[in-house]
Z-matrix of the N, CA and C atoms (Angstrom, degrees):
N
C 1 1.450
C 2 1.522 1 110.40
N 3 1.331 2 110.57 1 134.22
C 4 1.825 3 106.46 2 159.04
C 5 1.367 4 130.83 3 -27.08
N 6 0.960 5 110.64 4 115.20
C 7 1.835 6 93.71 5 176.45
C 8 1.935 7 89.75 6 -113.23
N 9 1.623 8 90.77 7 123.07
C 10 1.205 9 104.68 8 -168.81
C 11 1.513 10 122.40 9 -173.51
N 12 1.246 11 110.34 10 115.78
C 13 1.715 12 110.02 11 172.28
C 14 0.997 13 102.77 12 -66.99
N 15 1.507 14 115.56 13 142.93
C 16 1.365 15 133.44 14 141.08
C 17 1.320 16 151.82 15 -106.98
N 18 1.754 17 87.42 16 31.11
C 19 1.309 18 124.11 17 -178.71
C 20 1.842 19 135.13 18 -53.25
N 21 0.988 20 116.46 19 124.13
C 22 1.371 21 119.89 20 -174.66
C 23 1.325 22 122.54 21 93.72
N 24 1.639 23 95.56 22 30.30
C 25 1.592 24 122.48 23 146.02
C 26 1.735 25 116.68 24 -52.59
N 27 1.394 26 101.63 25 168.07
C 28 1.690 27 84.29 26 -170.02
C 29 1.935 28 73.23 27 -116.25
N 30 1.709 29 91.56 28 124.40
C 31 1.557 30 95.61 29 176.15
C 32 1.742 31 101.54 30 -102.21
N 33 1.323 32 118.12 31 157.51
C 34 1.589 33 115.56 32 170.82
C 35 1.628 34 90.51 33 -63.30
N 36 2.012 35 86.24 34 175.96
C 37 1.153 36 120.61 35 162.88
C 38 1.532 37 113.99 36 -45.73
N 39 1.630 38 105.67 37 -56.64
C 40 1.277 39 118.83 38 -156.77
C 41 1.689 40 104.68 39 -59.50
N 42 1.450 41 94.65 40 -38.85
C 43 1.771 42 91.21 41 -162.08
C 44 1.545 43 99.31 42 -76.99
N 45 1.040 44 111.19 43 -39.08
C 46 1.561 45 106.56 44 177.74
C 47 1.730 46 111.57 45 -47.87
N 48 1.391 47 100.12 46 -45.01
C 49 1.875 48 109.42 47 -176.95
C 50 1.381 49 105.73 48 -40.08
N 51 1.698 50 109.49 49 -60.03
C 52 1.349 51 135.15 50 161.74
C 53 1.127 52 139.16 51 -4.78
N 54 1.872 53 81.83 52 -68.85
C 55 2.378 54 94.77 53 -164.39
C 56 1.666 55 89.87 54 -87.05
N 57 1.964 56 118.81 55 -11.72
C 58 1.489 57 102.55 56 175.94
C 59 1.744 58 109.13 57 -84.72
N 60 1.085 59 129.43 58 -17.96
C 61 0.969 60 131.92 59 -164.82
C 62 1.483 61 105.60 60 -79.96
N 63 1.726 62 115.09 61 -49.95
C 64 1.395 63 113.45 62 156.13
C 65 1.419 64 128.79 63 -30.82
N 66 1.557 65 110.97 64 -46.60
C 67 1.463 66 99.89 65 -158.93
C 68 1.882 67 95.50 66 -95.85
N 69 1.273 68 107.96 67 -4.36
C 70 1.947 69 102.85 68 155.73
C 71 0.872 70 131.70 69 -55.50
N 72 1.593 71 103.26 70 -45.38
C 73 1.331 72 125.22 71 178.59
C 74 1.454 73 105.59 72 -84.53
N 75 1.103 74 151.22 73 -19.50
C 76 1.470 75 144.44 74 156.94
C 77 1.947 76 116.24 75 -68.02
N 78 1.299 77 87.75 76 -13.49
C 79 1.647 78 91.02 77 -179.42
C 80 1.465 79 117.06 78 -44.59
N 81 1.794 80 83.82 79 -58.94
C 82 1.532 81 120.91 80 -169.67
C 83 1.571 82 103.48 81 -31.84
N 84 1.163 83 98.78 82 -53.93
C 85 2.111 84 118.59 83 -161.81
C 86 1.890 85 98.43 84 -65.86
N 87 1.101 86 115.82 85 5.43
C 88 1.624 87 130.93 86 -169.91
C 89 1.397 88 115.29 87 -64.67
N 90 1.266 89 136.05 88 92.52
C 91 1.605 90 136.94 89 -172.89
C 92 1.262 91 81.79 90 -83.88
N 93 1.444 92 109.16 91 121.59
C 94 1.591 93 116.05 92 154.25
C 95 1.323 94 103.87 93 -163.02
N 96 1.144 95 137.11 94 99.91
C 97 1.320 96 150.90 95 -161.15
C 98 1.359 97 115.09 96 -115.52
N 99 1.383 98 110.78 97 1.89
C 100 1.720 99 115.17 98 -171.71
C 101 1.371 100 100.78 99 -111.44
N 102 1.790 101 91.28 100 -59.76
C 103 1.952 102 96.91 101 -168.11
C 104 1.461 103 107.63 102 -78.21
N 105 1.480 104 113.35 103 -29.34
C 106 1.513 105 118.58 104 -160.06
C 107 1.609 106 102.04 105 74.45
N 108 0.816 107 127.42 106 31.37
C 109 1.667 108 123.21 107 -179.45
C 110 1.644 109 114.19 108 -116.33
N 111 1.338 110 90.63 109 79.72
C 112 1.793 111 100.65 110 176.00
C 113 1.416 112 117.95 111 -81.67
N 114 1.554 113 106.93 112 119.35
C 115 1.201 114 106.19 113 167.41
C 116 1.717 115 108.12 114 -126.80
N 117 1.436 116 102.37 115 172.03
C 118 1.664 117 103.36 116 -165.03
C 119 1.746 118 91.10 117 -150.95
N 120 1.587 119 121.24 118 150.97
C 121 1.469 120 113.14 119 -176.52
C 122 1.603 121 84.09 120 -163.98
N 123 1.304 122 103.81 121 163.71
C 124 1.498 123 129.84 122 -147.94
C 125 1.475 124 101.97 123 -149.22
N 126 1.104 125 120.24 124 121.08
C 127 1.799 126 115.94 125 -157.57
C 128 2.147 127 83.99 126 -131.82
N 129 1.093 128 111.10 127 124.17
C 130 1.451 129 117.60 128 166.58
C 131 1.517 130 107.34 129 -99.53
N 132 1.434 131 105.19 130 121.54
C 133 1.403 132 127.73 131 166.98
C 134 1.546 133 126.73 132 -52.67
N 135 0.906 134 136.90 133 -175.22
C 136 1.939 135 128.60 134 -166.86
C 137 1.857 136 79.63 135 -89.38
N 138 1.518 137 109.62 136 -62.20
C 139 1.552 138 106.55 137 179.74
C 140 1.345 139 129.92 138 -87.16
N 141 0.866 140 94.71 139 53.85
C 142 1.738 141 133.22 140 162.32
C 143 1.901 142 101.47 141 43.19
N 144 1.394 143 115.71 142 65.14
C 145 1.187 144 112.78 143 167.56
C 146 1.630 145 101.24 144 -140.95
N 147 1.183 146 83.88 145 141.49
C 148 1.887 147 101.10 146 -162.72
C 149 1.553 148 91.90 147 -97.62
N 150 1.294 149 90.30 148 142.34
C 151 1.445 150 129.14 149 -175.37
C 152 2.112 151 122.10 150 -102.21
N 153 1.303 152 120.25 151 71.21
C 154 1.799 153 89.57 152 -161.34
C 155 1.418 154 114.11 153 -110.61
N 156 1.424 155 114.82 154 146.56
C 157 1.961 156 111.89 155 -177.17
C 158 1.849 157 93.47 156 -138.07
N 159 1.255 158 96.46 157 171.96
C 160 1.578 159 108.70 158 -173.22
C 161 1.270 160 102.38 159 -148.24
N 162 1.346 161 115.00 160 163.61
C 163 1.798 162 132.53 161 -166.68
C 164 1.199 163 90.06 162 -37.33
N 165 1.487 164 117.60 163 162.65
C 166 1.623 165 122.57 164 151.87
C 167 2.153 166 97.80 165 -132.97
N 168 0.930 167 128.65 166 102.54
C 169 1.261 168 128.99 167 151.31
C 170 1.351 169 125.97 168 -37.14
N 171 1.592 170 131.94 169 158.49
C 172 0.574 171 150.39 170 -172.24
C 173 1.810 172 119.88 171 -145.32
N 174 0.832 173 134.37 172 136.45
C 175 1.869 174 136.73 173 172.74
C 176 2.016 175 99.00 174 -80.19
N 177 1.351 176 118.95 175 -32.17
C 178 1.037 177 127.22 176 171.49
C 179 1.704 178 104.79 177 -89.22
N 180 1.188 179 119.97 178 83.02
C 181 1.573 180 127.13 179 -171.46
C 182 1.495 181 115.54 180 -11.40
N 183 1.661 182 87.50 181 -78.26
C 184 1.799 183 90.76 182 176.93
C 185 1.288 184 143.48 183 -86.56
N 186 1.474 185 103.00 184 24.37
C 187 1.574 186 117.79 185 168.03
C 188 1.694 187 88.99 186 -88.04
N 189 1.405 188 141.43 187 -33.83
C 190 1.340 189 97.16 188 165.93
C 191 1.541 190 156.93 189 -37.60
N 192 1.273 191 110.26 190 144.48
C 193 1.367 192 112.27 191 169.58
C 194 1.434 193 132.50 192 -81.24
N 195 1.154 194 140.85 193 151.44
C 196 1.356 195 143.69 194 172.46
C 197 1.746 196 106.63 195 -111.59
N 198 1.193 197 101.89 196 129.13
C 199 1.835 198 129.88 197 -175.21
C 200 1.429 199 94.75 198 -48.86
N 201 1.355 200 141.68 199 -40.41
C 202 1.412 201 139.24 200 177.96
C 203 1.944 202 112.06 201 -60.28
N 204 1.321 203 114.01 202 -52.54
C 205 0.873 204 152.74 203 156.26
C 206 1.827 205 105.18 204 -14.83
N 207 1.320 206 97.44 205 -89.96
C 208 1.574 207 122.27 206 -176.12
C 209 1.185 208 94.78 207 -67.59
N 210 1.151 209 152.37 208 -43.92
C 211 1.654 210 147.71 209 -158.41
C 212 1.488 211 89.14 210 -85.14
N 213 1.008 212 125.65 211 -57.37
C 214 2.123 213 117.73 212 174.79
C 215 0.987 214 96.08 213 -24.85
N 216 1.563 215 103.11 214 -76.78
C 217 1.327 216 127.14 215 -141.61
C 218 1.445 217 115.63 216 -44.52
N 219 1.507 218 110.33 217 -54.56
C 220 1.394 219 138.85 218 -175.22
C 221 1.816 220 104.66 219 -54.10
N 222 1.668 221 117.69 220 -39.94
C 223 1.207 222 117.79 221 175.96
C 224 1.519 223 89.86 222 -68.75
N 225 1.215 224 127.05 223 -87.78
C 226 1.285 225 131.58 224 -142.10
C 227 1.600 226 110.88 225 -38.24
N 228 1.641 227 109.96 226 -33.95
C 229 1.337 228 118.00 227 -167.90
C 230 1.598 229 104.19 228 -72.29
N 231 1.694 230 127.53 229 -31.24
C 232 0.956 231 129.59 230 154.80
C 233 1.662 232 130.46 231 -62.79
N 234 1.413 233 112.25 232 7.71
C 235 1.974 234 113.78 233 -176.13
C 236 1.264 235 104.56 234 103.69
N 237 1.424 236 132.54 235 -18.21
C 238 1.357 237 117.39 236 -177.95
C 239 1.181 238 121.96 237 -88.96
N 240 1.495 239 109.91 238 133.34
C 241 1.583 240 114.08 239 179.71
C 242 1.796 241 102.65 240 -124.78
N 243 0.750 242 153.98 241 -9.34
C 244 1.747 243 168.03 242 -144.69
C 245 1.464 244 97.77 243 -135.56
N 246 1.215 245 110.51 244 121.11
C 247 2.112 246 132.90 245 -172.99
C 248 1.497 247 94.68 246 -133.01
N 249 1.407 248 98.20 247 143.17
C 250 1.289 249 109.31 248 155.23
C 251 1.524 250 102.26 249 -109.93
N 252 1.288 251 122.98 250 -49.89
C 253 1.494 252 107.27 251 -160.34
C 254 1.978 253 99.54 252 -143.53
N 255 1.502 254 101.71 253 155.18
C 256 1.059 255 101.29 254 156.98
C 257 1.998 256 120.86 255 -132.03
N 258 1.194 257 107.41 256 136.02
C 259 1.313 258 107.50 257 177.08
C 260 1.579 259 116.14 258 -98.88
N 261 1.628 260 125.38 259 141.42
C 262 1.188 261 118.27 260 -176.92
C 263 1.563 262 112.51 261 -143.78
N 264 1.402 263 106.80 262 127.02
C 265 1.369 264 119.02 263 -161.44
C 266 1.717 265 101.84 264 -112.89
N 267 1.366 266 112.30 265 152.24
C 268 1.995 267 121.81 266 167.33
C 269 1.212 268 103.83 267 -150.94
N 270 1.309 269 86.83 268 151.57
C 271 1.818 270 97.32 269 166.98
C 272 1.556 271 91.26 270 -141.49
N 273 1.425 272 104.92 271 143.32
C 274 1.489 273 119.15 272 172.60
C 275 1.323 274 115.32 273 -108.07
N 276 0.989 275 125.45 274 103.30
C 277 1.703 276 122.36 275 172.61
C 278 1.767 277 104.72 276 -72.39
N 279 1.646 278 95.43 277 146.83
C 280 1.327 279 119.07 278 -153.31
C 281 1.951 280 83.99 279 -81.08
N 282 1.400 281 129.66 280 167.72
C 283 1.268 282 138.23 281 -151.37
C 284 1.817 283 84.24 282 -82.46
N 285 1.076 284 114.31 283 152.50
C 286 1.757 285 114.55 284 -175.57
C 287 1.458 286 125.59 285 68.99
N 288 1.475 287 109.13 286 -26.92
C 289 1.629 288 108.53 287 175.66
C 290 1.454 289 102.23 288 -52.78
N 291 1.581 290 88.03 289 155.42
C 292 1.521 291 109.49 290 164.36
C 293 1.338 292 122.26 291 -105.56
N 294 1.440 293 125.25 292 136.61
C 295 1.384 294 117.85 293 -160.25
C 296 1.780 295 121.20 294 -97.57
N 297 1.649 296 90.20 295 1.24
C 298 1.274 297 100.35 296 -175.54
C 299 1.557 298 103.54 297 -129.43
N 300 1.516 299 107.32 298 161.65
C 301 1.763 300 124.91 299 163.00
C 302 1.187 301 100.03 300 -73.78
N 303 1.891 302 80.24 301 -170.86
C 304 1.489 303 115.84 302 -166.27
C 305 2.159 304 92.80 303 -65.81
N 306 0.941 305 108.26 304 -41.49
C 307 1.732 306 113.17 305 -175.17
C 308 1.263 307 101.40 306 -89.94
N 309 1.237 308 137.11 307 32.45
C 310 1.764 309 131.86 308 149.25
C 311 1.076 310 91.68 309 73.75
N 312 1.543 311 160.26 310 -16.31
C 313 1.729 312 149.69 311 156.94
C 314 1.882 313 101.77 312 -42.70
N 315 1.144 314 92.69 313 140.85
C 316 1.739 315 124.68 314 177.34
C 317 2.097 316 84.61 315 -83.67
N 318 1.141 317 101.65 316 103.19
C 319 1.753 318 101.34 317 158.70
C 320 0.981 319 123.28 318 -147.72
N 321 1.232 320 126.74 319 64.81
C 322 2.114 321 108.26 320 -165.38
C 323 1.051 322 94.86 321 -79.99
N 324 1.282 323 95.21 322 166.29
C 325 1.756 324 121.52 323 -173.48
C 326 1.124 325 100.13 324 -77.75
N 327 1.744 326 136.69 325 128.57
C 328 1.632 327 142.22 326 150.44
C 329 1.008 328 98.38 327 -127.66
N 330 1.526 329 101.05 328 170.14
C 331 1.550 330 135.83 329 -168.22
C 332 1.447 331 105.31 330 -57.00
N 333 1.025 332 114.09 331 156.82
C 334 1.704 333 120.94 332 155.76
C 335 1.771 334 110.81 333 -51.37
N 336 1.079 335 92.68 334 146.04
C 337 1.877 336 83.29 335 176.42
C 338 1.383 337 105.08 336 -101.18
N 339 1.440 338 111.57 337 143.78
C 340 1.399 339 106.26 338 169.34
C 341 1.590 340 93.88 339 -137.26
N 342 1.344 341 116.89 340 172.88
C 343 1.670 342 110.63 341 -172.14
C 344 1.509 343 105.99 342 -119.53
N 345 0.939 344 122.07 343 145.04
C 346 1.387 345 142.12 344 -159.39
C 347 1.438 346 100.58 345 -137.50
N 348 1.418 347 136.71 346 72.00
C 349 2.056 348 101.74 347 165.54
C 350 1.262 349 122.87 348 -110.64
N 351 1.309 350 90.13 349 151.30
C 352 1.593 351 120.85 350 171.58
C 353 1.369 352 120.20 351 -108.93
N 354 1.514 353 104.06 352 126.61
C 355 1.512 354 100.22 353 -171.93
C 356 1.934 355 99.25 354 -113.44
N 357 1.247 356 88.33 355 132.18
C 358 1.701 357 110.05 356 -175.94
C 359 1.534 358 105.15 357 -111.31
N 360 1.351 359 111.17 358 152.41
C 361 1.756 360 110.37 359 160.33
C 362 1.280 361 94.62 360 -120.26
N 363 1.367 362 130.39 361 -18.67
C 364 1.577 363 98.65 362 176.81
C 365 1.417 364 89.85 363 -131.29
N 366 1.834 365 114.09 364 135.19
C 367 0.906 366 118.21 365 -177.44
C 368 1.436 367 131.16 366 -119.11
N 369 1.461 368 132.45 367 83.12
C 370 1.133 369 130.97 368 -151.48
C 371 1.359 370 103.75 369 -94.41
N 372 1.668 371 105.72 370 134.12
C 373 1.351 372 102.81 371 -169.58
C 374 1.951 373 107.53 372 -136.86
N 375 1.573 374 93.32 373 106.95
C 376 1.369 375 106.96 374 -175.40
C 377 1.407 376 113.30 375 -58.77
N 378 1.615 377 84.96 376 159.57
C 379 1.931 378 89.82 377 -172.74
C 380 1.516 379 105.09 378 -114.65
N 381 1.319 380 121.22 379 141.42
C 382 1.261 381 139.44 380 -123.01
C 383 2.015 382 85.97 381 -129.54
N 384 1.289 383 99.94 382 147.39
C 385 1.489 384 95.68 383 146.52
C 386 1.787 385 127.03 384 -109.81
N 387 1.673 386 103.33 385 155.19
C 388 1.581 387 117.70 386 -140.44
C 389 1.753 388 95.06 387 -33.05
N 390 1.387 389 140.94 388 162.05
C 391 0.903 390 150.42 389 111.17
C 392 1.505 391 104.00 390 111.71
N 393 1.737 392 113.04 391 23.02
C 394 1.699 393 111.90 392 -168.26
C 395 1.737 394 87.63 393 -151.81
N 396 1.749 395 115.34 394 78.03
C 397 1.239 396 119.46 395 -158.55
C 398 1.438 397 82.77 396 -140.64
N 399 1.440 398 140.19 397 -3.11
C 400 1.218 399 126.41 398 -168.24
C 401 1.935 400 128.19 399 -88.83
N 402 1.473 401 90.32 400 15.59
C 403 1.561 402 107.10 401 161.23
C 404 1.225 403 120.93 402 -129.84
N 405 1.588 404 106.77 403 36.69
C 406 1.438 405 105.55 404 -165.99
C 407 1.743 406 112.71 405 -129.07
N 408 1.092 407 145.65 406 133.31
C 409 1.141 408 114.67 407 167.34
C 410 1.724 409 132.19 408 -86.91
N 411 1.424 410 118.47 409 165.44
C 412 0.995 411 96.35 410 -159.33
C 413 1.632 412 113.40 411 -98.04
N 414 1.303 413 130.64 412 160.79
C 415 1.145 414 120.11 413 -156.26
C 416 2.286 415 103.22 414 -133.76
N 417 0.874 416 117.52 415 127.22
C 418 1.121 417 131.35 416 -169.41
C 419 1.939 418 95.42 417 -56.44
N 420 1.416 419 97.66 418 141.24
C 421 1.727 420 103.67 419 -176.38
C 422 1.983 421 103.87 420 -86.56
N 423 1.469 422 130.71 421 166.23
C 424 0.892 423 125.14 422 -161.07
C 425 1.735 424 118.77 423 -63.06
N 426 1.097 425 93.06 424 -24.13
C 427 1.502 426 109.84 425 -167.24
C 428 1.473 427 96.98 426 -64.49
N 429 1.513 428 117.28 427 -50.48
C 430 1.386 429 130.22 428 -146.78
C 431 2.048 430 94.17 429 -79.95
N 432 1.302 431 105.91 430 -10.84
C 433 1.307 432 119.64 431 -149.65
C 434 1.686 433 92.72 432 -85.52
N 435 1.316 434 105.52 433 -48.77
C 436 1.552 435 129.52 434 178.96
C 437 1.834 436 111.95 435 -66.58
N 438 1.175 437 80.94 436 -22.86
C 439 2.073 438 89.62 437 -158.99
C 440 1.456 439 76.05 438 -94.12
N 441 1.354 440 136.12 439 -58.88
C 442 1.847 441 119.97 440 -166.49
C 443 2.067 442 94.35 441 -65.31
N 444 0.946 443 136.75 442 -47.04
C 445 1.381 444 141.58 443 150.95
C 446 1.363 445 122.31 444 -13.16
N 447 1.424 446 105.71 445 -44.67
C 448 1.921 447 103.67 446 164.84
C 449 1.796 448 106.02 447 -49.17
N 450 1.277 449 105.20 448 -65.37
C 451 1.238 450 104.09 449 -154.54
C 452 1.962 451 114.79 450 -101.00
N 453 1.127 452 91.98 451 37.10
C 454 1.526 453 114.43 452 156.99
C 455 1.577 454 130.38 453 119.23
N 456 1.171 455 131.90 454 119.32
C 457 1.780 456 130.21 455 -177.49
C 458 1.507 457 110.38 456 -55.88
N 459 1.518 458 108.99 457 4.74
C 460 1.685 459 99.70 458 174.22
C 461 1.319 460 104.79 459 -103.42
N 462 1.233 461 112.13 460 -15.92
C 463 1.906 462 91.72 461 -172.02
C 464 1.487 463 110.37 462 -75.35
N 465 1.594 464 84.12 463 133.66
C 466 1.624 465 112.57 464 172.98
C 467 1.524 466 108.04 465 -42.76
N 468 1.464 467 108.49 466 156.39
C 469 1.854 468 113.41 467 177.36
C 470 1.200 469 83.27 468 -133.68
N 471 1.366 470 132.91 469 161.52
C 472 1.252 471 149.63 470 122.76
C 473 1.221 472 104.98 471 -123.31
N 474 1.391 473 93.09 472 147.62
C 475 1.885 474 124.44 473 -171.79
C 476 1.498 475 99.61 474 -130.18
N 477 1.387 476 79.75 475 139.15
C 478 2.240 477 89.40 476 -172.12
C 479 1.234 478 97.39 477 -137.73
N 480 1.237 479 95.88 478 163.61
C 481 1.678 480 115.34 479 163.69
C 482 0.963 481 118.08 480 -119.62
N 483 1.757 482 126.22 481 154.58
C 484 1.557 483 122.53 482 -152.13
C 485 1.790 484 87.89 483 -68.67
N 486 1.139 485 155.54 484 26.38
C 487 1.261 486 139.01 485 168.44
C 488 1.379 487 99.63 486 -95.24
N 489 1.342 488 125.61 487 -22.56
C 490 1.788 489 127.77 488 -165.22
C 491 1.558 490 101.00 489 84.92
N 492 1.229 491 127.97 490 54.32
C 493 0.929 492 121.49 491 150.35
C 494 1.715 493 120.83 492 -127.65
N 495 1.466 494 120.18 493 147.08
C 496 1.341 495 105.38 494 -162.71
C 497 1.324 496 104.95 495 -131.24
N 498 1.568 497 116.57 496 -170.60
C 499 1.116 498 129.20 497 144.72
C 500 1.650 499 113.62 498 -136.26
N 501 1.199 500 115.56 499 146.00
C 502 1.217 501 137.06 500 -170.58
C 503 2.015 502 115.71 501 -103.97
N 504 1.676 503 90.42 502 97.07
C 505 1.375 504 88.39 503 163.70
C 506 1.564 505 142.38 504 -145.73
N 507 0.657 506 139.35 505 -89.00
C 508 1.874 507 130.74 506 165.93
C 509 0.833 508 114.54 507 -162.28
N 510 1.428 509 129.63 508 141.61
C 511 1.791 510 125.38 509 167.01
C 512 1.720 511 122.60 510 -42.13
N 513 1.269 512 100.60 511 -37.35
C 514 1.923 513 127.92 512 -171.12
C 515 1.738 514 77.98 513 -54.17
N 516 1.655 515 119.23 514 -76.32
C 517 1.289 516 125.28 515 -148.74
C 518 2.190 517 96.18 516 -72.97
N 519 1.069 518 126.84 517 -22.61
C 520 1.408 519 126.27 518 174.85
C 521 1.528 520 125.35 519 -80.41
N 522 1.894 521 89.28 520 -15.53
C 523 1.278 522 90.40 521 -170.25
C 524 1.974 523 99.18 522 -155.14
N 525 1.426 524 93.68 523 96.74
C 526 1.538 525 103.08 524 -156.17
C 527 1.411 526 102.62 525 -89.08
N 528 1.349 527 107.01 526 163.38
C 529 1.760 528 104.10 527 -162.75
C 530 1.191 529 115.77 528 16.79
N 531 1.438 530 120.62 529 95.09
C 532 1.559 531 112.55 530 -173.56
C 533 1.607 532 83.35 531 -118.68
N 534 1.912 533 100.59 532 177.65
C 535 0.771 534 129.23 533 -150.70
C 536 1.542 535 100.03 534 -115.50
N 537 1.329 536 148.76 535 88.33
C 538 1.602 537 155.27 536 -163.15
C 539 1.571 538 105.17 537 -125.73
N 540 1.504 539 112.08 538 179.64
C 541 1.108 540 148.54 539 -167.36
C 542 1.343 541 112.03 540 -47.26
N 543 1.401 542 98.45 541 -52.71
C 544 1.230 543 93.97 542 -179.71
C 545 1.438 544 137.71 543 -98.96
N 546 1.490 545 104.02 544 24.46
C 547 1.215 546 138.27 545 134.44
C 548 1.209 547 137.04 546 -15.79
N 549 1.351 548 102.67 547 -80.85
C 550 1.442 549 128.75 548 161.51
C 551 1.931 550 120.01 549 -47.72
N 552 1.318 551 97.97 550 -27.81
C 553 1.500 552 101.28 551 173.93
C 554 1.678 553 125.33 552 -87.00
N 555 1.480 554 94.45 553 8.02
C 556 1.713 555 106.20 554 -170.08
C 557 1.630 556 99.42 555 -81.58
N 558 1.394 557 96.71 556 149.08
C 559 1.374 558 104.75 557 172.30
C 560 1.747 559 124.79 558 -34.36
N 561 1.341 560 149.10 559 130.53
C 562 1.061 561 133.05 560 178.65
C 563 1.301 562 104.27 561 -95.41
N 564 1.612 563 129.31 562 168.27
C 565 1.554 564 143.75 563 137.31
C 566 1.578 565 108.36 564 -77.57
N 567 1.479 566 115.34 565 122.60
C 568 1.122 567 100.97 566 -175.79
C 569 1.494 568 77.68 567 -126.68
N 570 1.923 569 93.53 568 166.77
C 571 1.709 570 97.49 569 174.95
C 572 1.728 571 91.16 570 101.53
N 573 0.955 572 146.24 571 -11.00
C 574 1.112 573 124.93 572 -158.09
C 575 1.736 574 122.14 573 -70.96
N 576 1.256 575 155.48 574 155.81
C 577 1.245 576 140.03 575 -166.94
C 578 1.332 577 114.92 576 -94.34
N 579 1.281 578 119.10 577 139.87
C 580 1.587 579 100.44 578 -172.45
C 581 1.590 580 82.19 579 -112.34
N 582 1.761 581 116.95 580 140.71
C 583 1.479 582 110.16 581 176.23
C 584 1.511 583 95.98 582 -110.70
N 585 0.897 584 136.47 583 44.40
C 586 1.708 585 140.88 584 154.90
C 587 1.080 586 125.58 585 -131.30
């Protein structure tokens, strides 16, 4: 199969409303019991079927997962290699909140979403201390940056805030001179000396 973004399609309003609303609603499903840092993301396929996964924690730190991560993953494991877009949602619970009801479900209360976008090419995204993230958008960690990077520098990102408002930008612009696939197909130096 292609492995290939097909990013920076011109999607409607609606679907955008959509692939953000998915990854809100994927938040929810967010095991994170340490940081409290739920995130949820919504990845649209070339044939337009959305894909969504959310954090998975770990007690062993970096056996966690990241919601970008698992939402690939979950397409790819189904045949898909070709994205148009990915959407990415967080909510930060304030230090002591509880992330669940009276019935053990993860639901905090947020705003209605309404959509607002702003389109940026360079997107600098300040770092916050724990639990004061709710004017911020959220921004994919390096790993996740490389892993949407397998499968192409065109696919679209949008970054939201639990209000539904985003900004819309690209792996290429999140993740500059990166390092991909076709990489590996560049001429090598071979022969080289190793003195150790």
């Amino acid at each position: 199969m292609d492995i290939k973004a097909r990013g920076s399609m011109l999607l409607s309003e609606e679907t955008v409303k959509n692939l953000i609303q998915k990854s809100q609603e994927a938040k929810k499903q967010a095991y994170c019991p340490y940081s409290k840092f739920r995130v949820g993301a919504a990845l649209l396929t070339c044939d337009d079927c959305v894909y969504t996964g959310c954090n998975v924690e770990n007690a062993c730190y970096n056996l966690g997962m990241c919601a970008e991560r698992n939402t690939i993953s979950k397409a790819v494991s189904e045949g898909y290699r070709s994205f148009k877009a990915i959407a990415i949602a967080r909510y930060t619970a304030k230090i002591g909140q509880n992330l669940t009801n009276a019935s053990g479900k993860c639901e905090p209360a947020e705003p209605k979403i309404t959509m607002t976008p702003i389109l940026l090419s360079v997107l600098p995204i300040p770092v916050s201390k724990f639990g004061d993230m709710k004017d911020q958008f959220i921004s994919p960690c390096g790993g996740c940056r490389q892993f949407m990077r397998e499968f192409g520098a065109s696919l679209d990102v949008y970054l939201s805030k639990p209000d539904g408002s985003y900004v819309k930008t690209n792996v290429s612009e999140l993740l500059p001179n990166s390092f991909g696939p076709e990489d590996l197909s560049a001429k090598q130096v071979l022969n080289i000396p190793n003195k150790y």
